[in-house]
N, CA and C atoms of all chains as a GROMACS GRO file, in nm:
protein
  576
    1UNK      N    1  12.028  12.286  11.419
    1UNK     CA    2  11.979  12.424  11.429
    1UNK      C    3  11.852  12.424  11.514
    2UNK      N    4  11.857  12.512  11.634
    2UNK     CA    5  11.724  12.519  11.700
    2UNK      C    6  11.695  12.686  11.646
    3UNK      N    7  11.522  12.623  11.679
    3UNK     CA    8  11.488  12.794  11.676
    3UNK      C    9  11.539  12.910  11.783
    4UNK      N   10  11.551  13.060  11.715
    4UNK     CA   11  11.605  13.153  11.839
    4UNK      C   12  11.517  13.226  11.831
    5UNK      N   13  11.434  13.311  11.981
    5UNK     CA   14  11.342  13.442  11.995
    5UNK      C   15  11.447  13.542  12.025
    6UNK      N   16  11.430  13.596  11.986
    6UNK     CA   17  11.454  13.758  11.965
    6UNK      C   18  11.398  13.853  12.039
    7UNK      N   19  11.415  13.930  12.165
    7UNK     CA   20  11.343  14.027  12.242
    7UNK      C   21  11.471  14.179  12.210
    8UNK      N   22  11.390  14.241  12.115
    8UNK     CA   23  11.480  14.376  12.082
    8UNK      C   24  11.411  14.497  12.178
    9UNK      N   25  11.446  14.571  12.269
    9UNK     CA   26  11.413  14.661  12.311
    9UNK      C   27  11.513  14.804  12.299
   10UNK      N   28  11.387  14.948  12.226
   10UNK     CA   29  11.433  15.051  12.141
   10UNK      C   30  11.353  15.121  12.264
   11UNK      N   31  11.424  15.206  12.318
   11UNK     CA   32  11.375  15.347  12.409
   11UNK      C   33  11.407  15.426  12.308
   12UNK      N   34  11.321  15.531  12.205
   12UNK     CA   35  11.314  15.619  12.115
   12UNK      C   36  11.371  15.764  12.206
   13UNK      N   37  11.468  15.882  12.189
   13UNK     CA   38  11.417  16.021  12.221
   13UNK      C   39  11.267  16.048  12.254
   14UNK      N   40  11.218  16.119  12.334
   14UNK     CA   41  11.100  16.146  12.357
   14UNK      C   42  11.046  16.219  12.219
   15UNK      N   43  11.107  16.340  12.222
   15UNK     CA   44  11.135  16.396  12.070
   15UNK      C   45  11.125  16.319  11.930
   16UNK      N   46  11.143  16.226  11.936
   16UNK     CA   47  11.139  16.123  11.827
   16UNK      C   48  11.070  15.955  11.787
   17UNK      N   49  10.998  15.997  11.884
   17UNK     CA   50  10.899  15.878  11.907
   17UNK      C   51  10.820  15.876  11.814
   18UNK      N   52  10.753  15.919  11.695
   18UNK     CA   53  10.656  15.907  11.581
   18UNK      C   54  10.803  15.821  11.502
   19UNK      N   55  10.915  15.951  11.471
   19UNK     CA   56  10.987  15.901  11.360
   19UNK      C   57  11.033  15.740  11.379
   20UNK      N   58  11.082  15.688  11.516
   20UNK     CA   59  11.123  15.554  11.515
   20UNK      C   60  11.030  15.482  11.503
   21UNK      N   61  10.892  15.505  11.566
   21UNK     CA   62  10.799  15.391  11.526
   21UNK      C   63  10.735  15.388  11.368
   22UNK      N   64  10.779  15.495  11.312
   22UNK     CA   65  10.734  15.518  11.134
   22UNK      C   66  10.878  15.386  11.062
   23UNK      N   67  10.962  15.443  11.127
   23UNK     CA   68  11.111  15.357  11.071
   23UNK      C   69  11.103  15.227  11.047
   24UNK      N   70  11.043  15.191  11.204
   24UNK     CA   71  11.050  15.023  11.274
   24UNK      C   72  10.906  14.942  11.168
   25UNK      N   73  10.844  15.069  11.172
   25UNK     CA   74  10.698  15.007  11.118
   25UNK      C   75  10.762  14.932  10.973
   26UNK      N   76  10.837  15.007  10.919
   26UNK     CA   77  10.906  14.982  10.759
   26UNK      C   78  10.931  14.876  10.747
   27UNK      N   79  10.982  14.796  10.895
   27UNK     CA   80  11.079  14.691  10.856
   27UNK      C   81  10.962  14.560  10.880
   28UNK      N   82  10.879  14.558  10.897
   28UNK     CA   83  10.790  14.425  10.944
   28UNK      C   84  10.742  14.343  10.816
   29UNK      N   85  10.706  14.441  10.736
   29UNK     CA   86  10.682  14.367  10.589
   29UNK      C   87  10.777  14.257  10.507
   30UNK      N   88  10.939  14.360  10.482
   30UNK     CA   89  11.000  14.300  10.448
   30UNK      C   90  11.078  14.198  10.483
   31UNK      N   91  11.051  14.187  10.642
   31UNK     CA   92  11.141  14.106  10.762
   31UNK      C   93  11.052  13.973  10.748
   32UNK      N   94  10.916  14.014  10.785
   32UNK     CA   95  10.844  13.871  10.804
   32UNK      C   96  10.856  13.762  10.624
   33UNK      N   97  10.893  13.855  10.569
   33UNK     CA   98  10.881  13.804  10.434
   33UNK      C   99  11.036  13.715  10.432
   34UNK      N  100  11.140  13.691  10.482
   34UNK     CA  101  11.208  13.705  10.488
   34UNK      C  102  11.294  13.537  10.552
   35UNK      N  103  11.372  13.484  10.497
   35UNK     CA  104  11.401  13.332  10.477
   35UNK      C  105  11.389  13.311  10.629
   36UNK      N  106  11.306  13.217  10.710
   36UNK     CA  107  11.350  13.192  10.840
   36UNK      C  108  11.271  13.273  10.942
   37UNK      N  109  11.224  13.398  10.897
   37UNK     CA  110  11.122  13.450  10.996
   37UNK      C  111  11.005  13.400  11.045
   38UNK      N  112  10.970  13.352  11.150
   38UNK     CA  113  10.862  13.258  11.199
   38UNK      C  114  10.693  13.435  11.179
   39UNK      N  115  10.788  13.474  11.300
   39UNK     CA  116  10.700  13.594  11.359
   39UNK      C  117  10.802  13.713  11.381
   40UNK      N  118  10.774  13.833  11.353
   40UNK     CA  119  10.815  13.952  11.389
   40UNK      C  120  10.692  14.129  11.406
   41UNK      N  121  10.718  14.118  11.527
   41UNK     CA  122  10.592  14.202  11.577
   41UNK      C  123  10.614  14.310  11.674
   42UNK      N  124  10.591  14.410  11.669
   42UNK     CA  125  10.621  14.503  11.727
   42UNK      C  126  10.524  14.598  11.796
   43UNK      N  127  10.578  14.613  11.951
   43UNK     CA  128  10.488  14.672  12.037
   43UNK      C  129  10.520  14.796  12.120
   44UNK      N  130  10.441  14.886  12.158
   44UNK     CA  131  10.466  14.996  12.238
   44UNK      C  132  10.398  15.026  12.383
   45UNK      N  133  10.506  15.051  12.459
   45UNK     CA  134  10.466  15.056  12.570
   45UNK      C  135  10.339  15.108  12.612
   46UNK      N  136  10.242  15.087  12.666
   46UNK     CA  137  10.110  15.158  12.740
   46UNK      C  138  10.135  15.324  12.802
   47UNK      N  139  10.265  15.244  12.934
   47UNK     CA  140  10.256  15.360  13.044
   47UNK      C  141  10.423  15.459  12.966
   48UNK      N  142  10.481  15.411  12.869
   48UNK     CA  143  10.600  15.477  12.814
   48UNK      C  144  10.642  15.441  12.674
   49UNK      N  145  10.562  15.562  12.617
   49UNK     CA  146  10.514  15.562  12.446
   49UNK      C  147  10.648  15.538  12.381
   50UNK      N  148  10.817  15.589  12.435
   50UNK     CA  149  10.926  15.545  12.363
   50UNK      C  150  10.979  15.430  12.403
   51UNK      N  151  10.904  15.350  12.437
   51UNK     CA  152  11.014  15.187  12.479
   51UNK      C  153  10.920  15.141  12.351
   52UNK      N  154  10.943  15.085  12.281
   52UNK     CA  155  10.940  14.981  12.152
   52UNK      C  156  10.983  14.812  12.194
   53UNK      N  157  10.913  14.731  12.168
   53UNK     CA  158  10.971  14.593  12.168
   53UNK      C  159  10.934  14.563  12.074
   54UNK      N  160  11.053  14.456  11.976
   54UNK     CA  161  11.032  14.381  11.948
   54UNK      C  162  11.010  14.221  11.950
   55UNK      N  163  10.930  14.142  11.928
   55UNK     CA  164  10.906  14.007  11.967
   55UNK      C  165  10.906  13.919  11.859
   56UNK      N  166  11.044  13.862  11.805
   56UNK     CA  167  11.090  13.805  11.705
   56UNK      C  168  11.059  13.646  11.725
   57UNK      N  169  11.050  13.541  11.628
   57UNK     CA  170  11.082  13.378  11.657
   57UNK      C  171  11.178  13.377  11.527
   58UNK      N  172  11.298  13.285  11.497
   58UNK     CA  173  11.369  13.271  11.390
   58UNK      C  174  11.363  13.127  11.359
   59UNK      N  175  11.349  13.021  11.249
   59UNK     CA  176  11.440  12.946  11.258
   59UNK      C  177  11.544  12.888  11.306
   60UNK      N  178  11.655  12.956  11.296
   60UNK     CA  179  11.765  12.966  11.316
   60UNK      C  180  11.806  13.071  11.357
   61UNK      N  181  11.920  13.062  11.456
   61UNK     CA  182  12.092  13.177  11.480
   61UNK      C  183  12.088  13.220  11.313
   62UNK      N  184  12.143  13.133  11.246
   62UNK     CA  185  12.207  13.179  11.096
   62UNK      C  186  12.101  13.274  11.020
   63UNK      N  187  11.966  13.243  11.032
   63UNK     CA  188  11.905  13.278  10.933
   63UNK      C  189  11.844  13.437  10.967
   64UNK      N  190  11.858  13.478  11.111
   64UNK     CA  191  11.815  13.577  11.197
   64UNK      C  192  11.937  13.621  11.212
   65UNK      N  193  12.072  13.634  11.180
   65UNK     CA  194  12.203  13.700  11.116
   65UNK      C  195  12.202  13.722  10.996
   66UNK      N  196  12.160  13.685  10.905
   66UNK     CA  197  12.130  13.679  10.764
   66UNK      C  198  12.051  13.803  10.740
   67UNK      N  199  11.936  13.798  10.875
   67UNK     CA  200  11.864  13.960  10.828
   67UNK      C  201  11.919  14.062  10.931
   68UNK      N  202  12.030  14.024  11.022
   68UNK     CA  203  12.098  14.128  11.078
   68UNK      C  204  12.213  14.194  11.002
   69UNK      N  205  12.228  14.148  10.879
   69UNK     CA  206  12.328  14.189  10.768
   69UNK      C  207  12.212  14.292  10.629
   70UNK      N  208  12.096  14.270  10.622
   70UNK     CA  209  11.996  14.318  10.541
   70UNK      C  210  12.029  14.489  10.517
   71UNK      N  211  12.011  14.513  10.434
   71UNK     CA  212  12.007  14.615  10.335
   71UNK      C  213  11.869  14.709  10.436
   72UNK      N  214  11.768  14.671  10.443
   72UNK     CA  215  11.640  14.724  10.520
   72UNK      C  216  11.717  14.807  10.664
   73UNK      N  217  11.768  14.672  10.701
   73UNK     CA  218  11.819  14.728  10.886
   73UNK      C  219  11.930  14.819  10.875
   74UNK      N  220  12.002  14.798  10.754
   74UNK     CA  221  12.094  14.904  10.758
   74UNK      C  222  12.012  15.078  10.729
   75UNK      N  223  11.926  15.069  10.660
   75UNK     CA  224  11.842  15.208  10.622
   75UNK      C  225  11.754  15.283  10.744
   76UNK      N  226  11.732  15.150  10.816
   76UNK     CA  227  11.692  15.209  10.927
   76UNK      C  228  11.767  15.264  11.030
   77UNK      N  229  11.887  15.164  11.068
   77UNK     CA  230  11.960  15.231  11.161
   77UNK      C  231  12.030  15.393  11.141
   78UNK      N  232  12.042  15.386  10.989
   78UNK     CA  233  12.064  15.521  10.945
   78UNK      C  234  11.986  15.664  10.944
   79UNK      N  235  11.830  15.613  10.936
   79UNK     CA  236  11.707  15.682  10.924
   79UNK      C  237  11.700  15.730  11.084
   80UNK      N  238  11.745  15.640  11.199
   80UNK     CA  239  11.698  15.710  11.313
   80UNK      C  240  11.825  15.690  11.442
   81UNK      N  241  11.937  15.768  11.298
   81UNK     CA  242  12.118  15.797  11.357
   81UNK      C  243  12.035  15.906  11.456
   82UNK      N  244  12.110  15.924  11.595
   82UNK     CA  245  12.033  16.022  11.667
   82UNK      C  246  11.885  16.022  11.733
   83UNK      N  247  11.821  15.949  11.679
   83UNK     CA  248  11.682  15.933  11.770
   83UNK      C  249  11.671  15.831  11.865
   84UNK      N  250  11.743  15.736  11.867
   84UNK     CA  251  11.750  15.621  11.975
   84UNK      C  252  11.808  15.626  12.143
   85UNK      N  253  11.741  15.625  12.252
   85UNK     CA  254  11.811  15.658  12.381
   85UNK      C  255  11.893  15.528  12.406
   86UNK      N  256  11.830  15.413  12.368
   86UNK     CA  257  11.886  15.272  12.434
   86UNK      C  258  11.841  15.182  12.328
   87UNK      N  259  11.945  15.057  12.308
   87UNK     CA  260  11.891  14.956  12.228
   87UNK      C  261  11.956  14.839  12.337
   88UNK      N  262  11.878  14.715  12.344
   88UNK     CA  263  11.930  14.601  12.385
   88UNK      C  264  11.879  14.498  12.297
   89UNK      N  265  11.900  14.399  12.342
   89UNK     CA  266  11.884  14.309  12.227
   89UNK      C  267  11.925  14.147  12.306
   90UNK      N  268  11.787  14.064  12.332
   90UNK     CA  269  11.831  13.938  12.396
   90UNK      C  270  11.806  13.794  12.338
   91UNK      N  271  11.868  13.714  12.317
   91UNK     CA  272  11.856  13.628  12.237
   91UNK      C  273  11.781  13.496  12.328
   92UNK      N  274  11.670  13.456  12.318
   92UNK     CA  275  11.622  13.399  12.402
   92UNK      C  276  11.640  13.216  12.363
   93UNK      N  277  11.575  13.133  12.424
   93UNK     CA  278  11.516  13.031  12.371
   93UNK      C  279  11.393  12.997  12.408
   94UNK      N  280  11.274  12.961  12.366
   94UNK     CA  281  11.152  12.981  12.450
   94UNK      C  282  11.130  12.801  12.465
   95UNK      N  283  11.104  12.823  12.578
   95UNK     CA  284  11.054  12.677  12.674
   95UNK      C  285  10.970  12.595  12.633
   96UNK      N  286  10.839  12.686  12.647
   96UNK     CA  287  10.703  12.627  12.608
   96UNK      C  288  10.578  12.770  12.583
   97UNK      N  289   8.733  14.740  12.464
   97UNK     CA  290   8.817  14.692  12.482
   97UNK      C  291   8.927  14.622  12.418
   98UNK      N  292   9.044  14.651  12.449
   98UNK     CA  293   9.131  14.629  12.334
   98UNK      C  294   9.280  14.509  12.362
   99UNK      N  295   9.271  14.432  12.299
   99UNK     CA  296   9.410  14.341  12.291
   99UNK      C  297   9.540  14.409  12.380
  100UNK      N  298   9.554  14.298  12.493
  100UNK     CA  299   9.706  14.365  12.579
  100UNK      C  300   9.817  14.246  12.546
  101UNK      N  301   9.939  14.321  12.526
  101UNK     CA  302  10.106  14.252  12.517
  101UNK      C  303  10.135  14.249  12.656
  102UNK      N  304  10.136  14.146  12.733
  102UNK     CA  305  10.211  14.151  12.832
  102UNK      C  306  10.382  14.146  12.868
  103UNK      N  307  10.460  14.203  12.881
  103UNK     CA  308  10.591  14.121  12.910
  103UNK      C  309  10.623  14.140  13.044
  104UNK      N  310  10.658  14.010  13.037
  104UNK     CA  311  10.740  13.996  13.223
  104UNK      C  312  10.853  13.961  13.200
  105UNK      N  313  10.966  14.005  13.276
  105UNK     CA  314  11.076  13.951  13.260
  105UNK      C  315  11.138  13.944  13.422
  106UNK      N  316  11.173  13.829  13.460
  106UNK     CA  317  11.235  13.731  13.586
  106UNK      C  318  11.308  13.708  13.582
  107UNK      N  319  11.395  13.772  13.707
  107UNK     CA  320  11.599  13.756  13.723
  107UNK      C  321  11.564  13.688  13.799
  108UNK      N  322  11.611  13.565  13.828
  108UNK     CA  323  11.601  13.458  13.927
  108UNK      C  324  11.747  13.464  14.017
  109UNK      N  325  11.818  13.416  14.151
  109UNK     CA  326  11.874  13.416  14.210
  109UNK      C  327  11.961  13.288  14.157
  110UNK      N  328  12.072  13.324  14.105
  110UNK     CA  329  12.150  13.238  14.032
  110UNK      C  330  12.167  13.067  14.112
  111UNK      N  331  12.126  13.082  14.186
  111UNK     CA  332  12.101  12.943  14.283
  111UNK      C  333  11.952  12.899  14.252
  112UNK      N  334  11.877  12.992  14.229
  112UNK     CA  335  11.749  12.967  14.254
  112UNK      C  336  11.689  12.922  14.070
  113UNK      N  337  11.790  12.896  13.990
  113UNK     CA  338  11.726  12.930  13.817
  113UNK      C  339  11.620  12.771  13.806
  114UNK      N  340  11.668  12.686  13.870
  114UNK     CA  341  11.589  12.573  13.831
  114UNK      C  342  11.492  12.586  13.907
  115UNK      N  343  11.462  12.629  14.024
  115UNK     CA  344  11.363  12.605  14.117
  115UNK      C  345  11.249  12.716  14.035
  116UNK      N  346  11.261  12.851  14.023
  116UNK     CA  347  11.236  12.900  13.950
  116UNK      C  348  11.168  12.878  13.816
  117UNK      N  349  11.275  12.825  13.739
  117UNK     CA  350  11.200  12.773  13.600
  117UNK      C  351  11.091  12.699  13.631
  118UNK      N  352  11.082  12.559  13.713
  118UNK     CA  353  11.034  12.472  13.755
  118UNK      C  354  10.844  12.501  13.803
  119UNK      N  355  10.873  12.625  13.866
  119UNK     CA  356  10.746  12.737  13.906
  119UNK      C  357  10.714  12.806  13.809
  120UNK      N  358  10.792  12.846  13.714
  120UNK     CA  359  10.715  12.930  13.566
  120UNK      C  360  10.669  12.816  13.480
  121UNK      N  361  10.699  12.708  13.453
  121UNK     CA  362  10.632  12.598  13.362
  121UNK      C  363  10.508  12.556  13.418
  122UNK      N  364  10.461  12.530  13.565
  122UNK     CA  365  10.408  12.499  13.604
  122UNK      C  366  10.258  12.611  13.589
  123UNK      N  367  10.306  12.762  13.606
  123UNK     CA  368  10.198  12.843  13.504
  123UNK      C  369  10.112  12.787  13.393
  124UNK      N  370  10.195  12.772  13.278
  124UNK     CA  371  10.171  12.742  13.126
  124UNK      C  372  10.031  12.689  13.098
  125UNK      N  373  10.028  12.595  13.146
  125UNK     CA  374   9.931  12.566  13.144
  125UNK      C  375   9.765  12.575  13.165
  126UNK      N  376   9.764  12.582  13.299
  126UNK     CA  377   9.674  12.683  13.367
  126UNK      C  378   9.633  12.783  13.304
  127UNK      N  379   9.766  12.885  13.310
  127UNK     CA  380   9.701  12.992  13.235
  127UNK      C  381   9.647  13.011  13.131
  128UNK      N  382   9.724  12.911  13.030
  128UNK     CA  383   9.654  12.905  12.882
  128UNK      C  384   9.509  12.855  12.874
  129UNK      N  385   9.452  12.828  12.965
  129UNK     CA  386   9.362  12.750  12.983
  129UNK      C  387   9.250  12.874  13.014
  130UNK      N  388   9.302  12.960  13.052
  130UNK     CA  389   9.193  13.078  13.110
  130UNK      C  390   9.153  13.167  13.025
  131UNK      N  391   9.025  13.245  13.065
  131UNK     CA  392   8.958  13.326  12.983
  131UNK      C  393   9.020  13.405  12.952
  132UNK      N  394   9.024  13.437  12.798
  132UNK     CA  395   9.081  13.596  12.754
  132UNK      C  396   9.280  13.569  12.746
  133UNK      N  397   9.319  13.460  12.766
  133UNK     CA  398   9.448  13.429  12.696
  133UNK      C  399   9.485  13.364  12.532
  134UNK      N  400   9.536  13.418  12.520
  134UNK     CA  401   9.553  13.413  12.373
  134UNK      C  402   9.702  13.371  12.352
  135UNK      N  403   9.824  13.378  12.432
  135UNK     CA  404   9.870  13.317  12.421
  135UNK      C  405  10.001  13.362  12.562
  136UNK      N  406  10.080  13.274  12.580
  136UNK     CA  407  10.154  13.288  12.742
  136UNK      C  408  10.260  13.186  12.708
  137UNK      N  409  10.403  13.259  12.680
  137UNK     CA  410  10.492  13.191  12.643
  137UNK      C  411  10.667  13.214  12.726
  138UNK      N  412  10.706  13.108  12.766
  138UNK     CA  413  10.785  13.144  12.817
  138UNK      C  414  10.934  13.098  12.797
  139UNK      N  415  11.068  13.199  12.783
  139UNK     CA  416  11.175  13.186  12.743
  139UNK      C  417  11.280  13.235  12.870
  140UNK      N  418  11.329  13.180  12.796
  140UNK     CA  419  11.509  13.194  12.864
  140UNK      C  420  11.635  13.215  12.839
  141UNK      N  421  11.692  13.340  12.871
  141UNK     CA  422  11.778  13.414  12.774
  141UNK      C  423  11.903  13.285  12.779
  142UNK      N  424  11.917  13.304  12.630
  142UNK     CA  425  12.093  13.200  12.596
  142UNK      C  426  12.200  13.244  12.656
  143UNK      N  427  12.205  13.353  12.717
  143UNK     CA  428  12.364  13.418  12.750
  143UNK      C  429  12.352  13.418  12.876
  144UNK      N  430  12.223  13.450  12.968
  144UNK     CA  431  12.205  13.519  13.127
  144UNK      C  432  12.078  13.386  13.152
  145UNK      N  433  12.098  13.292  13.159
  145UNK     CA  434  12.004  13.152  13.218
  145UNK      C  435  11.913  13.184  13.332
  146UNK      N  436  11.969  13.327  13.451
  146UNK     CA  437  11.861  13.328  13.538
  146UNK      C  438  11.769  13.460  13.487
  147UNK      N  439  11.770  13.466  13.377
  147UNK     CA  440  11.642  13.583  13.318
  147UNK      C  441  11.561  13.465  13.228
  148UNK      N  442  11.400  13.500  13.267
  148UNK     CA  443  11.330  13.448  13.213
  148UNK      C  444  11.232  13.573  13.127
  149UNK      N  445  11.201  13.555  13.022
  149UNK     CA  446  11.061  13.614  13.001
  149UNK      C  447  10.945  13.598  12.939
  150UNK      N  448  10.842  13.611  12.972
  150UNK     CA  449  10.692  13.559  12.951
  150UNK      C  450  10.629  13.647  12.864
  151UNK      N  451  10.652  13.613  12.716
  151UNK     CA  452  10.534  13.698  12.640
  151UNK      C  453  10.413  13.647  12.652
  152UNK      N  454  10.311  13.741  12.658
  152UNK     CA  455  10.182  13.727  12.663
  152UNK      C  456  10.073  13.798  12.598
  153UNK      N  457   9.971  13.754  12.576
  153UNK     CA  458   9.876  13.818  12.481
  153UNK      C  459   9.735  13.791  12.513
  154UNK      N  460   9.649  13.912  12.589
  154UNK     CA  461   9.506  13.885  12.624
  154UNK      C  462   9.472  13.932  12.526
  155UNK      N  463   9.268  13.921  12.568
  155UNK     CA  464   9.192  13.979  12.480
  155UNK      C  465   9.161  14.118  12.546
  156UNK      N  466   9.175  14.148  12.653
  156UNK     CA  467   9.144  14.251  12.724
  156UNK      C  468   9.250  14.269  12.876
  157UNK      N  469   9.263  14.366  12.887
  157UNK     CA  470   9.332  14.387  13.072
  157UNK      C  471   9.284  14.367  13.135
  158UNK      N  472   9.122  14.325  13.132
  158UNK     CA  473   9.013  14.291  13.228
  158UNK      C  474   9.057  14.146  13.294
  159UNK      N  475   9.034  14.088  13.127
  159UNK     CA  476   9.070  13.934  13.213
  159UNK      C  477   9.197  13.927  13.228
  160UNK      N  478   9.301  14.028  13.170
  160UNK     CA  479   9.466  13.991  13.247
  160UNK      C  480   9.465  14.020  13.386
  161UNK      N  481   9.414  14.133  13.441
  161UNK     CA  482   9.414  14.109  13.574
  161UNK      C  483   9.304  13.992  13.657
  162UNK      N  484   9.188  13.936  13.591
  162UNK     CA  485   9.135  13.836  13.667
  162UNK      C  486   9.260  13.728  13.674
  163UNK      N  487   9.360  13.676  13.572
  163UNK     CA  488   9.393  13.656  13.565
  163UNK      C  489   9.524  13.638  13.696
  164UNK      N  490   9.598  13.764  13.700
  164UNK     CA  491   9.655  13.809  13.789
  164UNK      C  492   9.612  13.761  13.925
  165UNK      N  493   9.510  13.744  13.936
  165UNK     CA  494   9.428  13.773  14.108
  165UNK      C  495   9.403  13.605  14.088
  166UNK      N  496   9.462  13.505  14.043
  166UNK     CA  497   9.386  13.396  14.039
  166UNK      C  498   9.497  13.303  14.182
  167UNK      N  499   9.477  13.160  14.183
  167UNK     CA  500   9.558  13.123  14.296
  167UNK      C  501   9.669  13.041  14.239
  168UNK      N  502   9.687  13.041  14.159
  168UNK     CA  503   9.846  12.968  14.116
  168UNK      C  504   9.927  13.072  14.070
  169UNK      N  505   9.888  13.152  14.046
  169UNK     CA  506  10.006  13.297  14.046
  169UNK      C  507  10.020  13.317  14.207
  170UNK      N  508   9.952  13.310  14.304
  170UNK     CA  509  10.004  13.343  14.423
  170UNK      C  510  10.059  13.239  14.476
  171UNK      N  511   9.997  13.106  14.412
  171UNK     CA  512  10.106  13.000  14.459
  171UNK      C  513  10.241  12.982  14.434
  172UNK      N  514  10.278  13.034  14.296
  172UNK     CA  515  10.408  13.075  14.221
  172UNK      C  516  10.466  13.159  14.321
  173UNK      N  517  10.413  13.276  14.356
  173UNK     CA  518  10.484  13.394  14.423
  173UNK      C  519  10.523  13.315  14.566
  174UNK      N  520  10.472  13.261  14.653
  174UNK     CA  521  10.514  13.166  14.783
  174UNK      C  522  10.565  13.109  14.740
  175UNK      N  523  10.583  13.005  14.614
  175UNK     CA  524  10.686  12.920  14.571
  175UNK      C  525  10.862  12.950  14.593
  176UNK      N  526  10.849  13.059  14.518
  176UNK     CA  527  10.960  13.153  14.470
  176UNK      C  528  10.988  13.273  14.557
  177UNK      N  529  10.947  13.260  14.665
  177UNK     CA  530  10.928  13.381  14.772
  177UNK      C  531  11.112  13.399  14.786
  178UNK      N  532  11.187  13.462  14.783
  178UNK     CA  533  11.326  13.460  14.814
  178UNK      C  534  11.397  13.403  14.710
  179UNK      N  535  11.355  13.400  14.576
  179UNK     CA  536  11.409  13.343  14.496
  179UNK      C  537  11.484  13.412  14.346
  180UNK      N  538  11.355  13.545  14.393
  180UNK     CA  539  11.381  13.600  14.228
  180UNK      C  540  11.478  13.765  14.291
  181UNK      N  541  11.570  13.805  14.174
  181UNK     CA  542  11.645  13.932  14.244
  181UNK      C  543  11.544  14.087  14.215
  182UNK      N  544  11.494  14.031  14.056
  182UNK     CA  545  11.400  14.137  14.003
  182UNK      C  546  11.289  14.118  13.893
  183UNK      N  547  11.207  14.180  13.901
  183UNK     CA  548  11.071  14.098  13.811
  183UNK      C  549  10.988  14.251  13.775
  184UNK      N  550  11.025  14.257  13.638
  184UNK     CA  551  10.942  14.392  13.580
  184UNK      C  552  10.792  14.343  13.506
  185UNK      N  553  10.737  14.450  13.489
  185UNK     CA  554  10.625  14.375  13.417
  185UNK      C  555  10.603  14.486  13.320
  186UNK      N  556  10.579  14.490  13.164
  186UNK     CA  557  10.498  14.564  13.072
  186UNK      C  558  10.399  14.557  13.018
  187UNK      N  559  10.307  14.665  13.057
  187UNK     CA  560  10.206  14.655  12.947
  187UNK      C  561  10.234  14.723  12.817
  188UNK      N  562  10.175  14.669  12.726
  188UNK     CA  563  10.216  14.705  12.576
  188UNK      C  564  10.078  14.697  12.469
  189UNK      N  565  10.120  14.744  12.351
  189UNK     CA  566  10.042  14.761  12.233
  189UNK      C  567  10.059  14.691  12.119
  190UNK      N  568  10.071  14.578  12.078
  190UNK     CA  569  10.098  14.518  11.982
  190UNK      C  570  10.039  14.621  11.831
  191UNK      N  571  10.131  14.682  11.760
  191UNK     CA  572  10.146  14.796  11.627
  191UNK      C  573  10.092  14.711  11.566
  192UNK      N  574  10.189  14.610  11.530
  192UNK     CA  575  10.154  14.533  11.406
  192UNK      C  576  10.264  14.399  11.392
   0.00000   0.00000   0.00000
């Protein structure tokens, strides 16, 4: 098992840019707490207040699927059905 | 003055991914070494090998752009002159 980074990028509705970053904010507590989470941290653009990143480190593939199955991520994705323009999501490996 | 998230992210010319990488490691160091870095890390997506991206974390935008203006970033850029297809850069807010 090597470690995996995580680069999640959320373009919010313009319209809905408080509610997703209130949502996303929810999940950092229970995530970092969470078997395998190194770091999970979340940032907002300067020059474009609805791009959101997240900047994850995991353990593991397995253990960073483990919280892509979570009870939390499911409440959220539900909490902001409709407020999201774009999600991507890249699974990195970091170098150095 | 306040804490900047940098992200860069580097499509390299699918011919060009090692030469490339080869010129972003060669950063790491250096830079970590300079005033007002806090930390300069660099990955490589598991699925797309010629995307790289560089999280980063000053103490200020002051010294990220001294930073910027220094001579091994312009040595990088002549390095890699014809090499990369696209290279975004974000500034960001680390929430939490």
């Amino acid at each position: 098992m090597s470690q995996l980074t995580v680069i999640a990028n959320i373009i919010a509705k313009t319209e809905s840019i408080e509610l997703v970053k209130a949502e996303l904010i929810k999940l950092l507590a229970v995530t970092r707490a969470e078997e395998g989470c190194i770091n999970y941290d979340l940032h907002q653009d300067n020059q474009a207040p609805e791009h959101f990143t997240l900047y994850e480190n995991w353990v593991s593939r397995e253990l960073w699927q483990a919280h892509m199955a979570n009870d939390q991520l499911a409440e959220y994705v539900k909490a902001t059905e409709g407020a999201i323009t774009t999600f991507t999501l890249n699974e990195m490996t970091q170098i150095s």
